[in-house]
VMD Tcl script that draws the C-alpha trace (Angstrom):
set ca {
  {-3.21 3.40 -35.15}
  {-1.02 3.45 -32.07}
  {0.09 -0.09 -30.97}
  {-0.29 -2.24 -27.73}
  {2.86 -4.63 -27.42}
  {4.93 -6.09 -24.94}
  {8.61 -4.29 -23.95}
  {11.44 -6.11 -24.48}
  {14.80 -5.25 -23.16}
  {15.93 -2.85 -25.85}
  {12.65 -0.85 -25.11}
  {13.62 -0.46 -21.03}
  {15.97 2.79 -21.56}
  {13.22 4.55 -23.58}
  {10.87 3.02 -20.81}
  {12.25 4.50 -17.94}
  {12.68 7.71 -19.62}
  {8.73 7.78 -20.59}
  {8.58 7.14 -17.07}
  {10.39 9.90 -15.88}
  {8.61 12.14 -17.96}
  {5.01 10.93 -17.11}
  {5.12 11.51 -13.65}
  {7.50 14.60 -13.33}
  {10.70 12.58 -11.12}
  {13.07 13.85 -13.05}
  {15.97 11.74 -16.17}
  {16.69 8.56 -14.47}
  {20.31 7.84 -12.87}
  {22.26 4.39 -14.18}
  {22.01 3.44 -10.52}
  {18.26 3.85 -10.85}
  {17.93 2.14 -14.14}
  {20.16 -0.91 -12.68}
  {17.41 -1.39 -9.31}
  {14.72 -1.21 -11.44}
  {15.62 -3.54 -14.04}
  {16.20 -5.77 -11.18}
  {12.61 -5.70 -9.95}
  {11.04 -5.52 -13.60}
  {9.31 -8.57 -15.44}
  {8.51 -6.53 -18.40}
  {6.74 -9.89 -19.83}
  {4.09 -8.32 -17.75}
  {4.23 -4.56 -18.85}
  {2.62 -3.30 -22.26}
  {3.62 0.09 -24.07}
  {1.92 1.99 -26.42}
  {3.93 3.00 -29.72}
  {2.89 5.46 -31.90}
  {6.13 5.91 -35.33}
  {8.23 4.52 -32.88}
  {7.89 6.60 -29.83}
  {6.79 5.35 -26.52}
  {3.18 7.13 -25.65}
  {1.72 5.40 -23.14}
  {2.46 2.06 -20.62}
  {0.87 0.03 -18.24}
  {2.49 -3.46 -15.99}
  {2.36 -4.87 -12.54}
  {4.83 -6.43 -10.25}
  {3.51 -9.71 -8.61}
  {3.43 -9.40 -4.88}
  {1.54 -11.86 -1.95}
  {-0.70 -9.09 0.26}
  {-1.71 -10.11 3.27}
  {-5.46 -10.06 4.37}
  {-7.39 -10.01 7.46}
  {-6.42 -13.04 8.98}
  {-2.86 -13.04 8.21}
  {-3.60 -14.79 4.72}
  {-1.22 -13.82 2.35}
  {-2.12 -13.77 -1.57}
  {-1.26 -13.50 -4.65}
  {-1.63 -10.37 -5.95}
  {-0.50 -8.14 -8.97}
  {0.36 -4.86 -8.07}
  {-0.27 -2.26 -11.33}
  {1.77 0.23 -11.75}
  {3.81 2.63 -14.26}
  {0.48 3.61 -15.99}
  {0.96 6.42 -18.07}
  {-0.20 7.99 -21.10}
  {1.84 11.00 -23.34}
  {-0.15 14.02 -23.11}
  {0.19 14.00 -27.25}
  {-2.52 10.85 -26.77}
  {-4.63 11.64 -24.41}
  {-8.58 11.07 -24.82}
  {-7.62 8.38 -27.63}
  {-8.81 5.98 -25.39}
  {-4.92 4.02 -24.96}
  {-5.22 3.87 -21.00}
  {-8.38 1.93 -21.36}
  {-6.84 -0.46 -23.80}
  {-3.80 -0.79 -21.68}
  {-5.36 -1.23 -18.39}
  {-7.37 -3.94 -19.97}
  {-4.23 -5.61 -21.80}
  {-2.53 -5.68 -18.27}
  {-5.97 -6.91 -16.44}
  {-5.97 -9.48 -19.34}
  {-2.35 -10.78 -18.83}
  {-3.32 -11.35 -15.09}
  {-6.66 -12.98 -15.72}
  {-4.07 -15.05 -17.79}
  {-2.14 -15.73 -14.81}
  {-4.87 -16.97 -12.62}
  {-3.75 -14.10 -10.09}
  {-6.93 -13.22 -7.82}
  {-6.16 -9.81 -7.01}
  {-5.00 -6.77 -8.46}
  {-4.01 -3.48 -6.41}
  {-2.23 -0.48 -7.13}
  {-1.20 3.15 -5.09}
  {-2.61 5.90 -7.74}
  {-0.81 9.15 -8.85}
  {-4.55 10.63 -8.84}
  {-7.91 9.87 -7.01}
  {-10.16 9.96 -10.03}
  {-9.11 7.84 -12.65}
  {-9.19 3.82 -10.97}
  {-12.67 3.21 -9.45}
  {-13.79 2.87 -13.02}
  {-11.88 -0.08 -14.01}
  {-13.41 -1.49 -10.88}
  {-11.00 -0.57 -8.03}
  {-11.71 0.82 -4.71}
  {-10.07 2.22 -1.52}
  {-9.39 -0.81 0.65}
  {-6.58 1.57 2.78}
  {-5.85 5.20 4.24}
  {-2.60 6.45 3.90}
  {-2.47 9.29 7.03}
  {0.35 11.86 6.55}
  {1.18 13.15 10.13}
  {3.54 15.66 11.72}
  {5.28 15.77 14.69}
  {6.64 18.45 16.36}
  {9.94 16.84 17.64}
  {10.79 20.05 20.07}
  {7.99 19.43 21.98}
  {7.41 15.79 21.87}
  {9.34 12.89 23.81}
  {8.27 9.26 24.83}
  {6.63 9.56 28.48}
  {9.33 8.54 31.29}
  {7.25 5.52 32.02}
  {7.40 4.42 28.10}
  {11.15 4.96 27.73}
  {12.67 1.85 26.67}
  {16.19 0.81 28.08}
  {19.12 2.28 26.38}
  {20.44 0.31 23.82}
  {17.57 -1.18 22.58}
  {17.71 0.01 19.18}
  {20.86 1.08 17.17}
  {22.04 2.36 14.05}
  {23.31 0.38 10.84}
  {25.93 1.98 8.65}
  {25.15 -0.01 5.64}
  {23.95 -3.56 4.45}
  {20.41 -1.50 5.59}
  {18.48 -3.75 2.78}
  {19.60 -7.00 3.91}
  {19.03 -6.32 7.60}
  {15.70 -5.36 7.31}
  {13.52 -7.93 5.19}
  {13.96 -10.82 7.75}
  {12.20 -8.33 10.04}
  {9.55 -7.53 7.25}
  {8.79 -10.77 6.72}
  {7.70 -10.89 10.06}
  {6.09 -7.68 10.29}
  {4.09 -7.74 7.22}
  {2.08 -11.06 7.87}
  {0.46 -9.07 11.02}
  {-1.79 -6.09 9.31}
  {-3.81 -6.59 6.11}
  {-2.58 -4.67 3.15}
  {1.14 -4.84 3.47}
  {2.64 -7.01 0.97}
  {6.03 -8.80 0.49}
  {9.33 -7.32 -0.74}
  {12.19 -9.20 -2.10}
  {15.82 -8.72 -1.82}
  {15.53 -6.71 -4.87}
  {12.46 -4.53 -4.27}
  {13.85 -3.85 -1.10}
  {17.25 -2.74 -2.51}
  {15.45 -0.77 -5.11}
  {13.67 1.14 -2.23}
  {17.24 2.13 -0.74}
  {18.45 3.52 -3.79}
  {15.62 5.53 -4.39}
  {15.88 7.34 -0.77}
  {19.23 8.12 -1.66}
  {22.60 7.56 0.38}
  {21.89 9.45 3.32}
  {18.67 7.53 4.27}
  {19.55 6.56 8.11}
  {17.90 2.97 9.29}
  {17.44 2.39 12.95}
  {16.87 -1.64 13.81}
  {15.99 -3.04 17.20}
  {15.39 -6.83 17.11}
  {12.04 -6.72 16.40}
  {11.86 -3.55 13.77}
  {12.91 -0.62 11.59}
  {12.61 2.31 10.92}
  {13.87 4.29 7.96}
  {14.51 8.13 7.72}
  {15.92 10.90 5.72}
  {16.66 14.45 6.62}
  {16.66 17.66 5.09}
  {18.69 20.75 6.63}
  {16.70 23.84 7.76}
  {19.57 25.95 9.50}
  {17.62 28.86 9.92}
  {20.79 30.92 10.83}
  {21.55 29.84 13.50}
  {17.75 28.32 15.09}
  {17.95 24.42 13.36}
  {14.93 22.95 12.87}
  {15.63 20.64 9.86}
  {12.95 18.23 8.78}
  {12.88 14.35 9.10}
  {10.97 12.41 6.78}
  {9.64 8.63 8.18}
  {9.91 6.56 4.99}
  {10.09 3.04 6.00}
  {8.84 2.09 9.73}
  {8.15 -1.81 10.50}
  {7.21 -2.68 14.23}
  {6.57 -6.40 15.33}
  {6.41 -5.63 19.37}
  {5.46 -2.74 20.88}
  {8.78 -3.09 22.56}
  {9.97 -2.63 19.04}
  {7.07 0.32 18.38}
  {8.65 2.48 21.47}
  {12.14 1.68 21.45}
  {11.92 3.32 17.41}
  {9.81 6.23 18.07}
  {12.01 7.04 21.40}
  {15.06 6.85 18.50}
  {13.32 8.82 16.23}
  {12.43 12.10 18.41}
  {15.51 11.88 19.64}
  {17.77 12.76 16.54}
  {19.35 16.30 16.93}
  {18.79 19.52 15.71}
  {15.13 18.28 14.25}
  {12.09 20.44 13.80}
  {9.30 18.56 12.21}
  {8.94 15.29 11.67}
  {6.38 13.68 8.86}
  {5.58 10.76 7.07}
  {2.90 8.96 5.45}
  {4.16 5.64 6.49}
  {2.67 5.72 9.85}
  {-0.38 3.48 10.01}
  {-3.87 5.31 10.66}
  {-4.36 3.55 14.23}
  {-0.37 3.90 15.11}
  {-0.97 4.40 19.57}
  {2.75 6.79 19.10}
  {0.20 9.24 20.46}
  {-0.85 7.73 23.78}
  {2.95 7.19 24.26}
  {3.80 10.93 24.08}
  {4.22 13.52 26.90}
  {2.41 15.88 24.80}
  {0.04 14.16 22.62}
  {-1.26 17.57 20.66}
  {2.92 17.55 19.76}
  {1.47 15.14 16.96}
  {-0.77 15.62 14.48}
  {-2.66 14.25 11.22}
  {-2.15 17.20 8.71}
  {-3.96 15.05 6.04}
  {-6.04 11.55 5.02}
  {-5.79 10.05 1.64}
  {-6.31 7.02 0.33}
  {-3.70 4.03 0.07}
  {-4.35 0.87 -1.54}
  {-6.98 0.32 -4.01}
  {-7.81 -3.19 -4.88}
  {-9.51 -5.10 -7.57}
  {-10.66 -8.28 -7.00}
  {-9.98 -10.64 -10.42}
  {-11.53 -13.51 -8.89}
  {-14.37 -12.73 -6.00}
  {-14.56 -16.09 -4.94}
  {-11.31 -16.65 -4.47}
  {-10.41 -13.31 -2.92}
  {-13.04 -13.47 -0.01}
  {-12.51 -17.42 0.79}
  {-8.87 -16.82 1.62}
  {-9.45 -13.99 4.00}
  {-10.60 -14.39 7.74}
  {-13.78 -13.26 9.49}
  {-14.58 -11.31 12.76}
  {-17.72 -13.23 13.19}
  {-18.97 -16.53 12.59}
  {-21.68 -16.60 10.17}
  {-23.07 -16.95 6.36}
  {-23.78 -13.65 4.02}
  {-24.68 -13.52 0.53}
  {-22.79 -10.52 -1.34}
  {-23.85 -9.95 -4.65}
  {-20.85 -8.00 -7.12}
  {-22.03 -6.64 -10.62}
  {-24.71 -8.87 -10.65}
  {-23.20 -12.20 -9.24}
  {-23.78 -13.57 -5.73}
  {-21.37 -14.83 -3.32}
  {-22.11 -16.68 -0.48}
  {-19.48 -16.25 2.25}
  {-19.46 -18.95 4.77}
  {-16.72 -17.90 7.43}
  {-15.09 -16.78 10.83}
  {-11.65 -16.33 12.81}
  {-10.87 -19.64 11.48}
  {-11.35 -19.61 7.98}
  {-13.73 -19.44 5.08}
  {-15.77 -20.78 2.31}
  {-17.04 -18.73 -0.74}
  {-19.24 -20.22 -3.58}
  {-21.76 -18.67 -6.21}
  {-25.39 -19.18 -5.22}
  {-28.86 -17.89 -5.81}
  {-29.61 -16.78 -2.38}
  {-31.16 -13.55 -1.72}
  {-28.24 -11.29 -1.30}
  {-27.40 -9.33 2.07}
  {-25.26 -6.71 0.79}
  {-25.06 -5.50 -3.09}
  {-21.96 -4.19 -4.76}
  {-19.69 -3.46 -7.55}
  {-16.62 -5.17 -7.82}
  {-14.91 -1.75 -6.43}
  {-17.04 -1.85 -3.52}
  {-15.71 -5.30 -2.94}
  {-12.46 -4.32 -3.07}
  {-13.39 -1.47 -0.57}
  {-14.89 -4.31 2.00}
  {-11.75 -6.81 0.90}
  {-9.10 -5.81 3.66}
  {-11.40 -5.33 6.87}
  {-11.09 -1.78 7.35}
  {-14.54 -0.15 6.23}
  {-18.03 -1.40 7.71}
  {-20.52 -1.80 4.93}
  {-22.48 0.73 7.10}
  {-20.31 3.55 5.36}
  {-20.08 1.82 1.92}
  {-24.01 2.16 2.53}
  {-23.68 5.43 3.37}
  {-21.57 6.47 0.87}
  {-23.96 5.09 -2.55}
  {-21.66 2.30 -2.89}
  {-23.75 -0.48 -1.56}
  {-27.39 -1.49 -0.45}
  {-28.28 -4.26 2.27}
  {-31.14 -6.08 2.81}
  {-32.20 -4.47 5.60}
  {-31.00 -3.16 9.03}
  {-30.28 -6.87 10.76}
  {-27.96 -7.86 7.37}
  {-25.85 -4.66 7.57}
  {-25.20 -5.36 11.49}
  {-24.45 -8.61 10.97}
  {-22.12 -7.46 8.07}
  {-20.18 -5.31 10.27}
  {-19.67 -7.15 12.25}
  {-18.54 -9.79 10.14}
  {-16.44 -7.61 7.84}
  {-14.34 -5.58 10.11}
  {-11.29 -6.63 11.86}
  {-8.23 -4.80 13.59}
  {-6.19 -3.92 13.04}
  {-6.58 -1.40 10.58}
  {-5.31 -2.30 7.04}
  {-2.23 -0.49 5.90}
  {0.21 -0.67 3.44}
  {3.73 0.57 4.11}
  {5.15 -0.20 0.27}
  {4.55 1.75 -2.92}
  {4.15 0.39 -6.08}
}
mol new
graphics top color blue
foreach p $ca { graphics top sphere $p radius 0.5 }
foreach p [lrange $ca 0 end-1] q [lrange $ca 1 end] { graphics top cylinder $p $q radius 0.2 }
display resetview
């Protein structure tokens, strides 16, 4: 029978290659191995061996997320799950996803959350969408900040290198502001660098980032290369302009895309052409579990003032709450709104009414007046987003 065990450091090499192999990204570089072994608890990761061979692996990477509110929490972000194609329907990515939900039961960490390869596979184990991730395009030829938006010159500039260090005082900031963005140490952060490569550009102003990379199009002779948004952090909407007014003004650009860009990002409104930018697609983003209901909804902050009962595979919750903070206890009240635990990962960052987990067979209410009253009390701007993949 194939075995479940913890990595140690002798498995990483063969780890990274399974890795590599899994999700089609190609034999990793030494410079790759060495940020990623910076960034890797593998006390927290479990492979699958089968006569030796790596076949399948699951971890997660422990992370605070922010919620509505500006709470930050723990949370464990999974990742890295994988199984050989030799093993599948053997049933090992059950048994892994419950040896790594195990190990952070075993923690006491109240939240797990991970960005998934495929849409079809997580809302089993109890995940659900809590975030949209929307993938835009810009057509930089036609598009410019409005004269009346332009930012003073100077505002922003250019950093030739020391990118990673300049950057996470400013996400620090940046990241306790919108529900779903989570922290990044000095590591992770240096880890995302290395994976965009040497020819990632970072723009800074004092209050933001952005991060790009480009890829030539010459067209002989009519350039339109492409540049990719893959890091973009703004605290002001000084900071919002002054980057975007950077951005569309890099030379000899056609398109410009990303999937970085939050869902409510008002870049739009600030363009003299605002059909110049467009979504070209709408997936989803984070998916979270919540580990420990209770705990998950108490730290979290409330549009509304009020007291609803949600009731989670069977268990009720009463959530006593507002802008201020909140309270949330097991009790036998009739319930308001009923759920799964994915479903209450759906409702867990603010950014879907339980009117269209309703509507979408994920939910029931009590009747017309609870579901108001839970939108009411559920929602909160801004949207949820997450920036970081894990």
């Amino acid at each position: 029978m194939t075995a479940l065990r913890k990595p140690t450091a002798d498995d990483f090499v063969a780890l990274t290659a399974f890795d590599a192999r899994v999700f089609g990204s190609g034999e990793y570089s030494e410079a790759d191995r060495e940020a990623v072994r910076a960034v890797l608890d593998l006390d927290r990761y479990r492979i699958a061996v089968d006569d030796g061979q790596i076949v399948g692996a699951a971890g997660s990477d422990l992370f605070e997320m922010t919620l509505p509110g500006g709470v930050a929490i723990t949370m464990a972000g999974v990742t890295w799950v994988g199984v050989a194609v030799t093993h599948r329907r053997q049933g090992l990515l059950r048994r892994l996803m419950d040896a790594v939900h195990d190990d952070i039961t075993d923690r006491g960490e109240p939240l797990a959350a991970l960005t998934a390869s495929e849409g079809a596979i997580y809302e089993r184990f109890g995940y659900g969408i809590a975030t949209r991730r929307r993938i835009i395009e810009v057509d930089r030829r036609r598009a410019q900040v409005a004269e009346q938006f332009r930012p003073p010159a100077g505002t922003a500039r250019l950093l030739d290198d020391g990118a990673a260090d300049a950057v996470r005082e400013h996400w620090e900031r940046y990241r306790t502001g919108r529900a779903g963005e989570v922290s990044r140490t000095r590591e992770w952060i240096a880890s995302m660098h290395v994976g965009w490569g040497p020819t990632a550009v970072t723009a800074v102003h004092d209050d933001g980032f952005a991060t790009w990379k480009i890829t030539q199009a010459w067209n002989d002779g009519f350039p339109a290369h492409e540049l990719r948004v893959v890091d973009f952090a703004a605290i002001t909407p000084e900071a919002h302009v002054a980057l975007w007014h950077t951005i569309l003004g890099v030379d000899l650009v056609g398109p410009i895309r990303s999937f970085v860009i939050p869902p409510d990002d008002p870049i739009p409104y600030l363009l003299d052409d605002q059909r110049a930018y467009r979504t070209t697609g709408l997936n989803d983003g984070v998916w979270c579990k919540p580990m420990d209901v209770a705990a998950c909804f108490a730290a979290r902050r409330y549009a509304t003032e009020d007291s609803l009962v949600v009731e989670v595979d069977g268990v009720r919750h009463r959530i006593d709450g507002g802008p201020d903070g909140a309270a949330c206890s097991r009790t036998r009240r009739r319930p308001d709104v009923v759920t799964d635990q994915a479903g209450a990962g759906v409702l867990l960052l603010g950014g879907v009414t339980v009117s269209a987990l309703v509507a979408g067979r994920r939910a029931t209410v009590r009747d017309d007046h609870a579901r108001t009253r839970a939108d009411a009390f559920m929602t909160m701007a801004p949207v949820p987003h997450s920036t970081t993949g894990f």
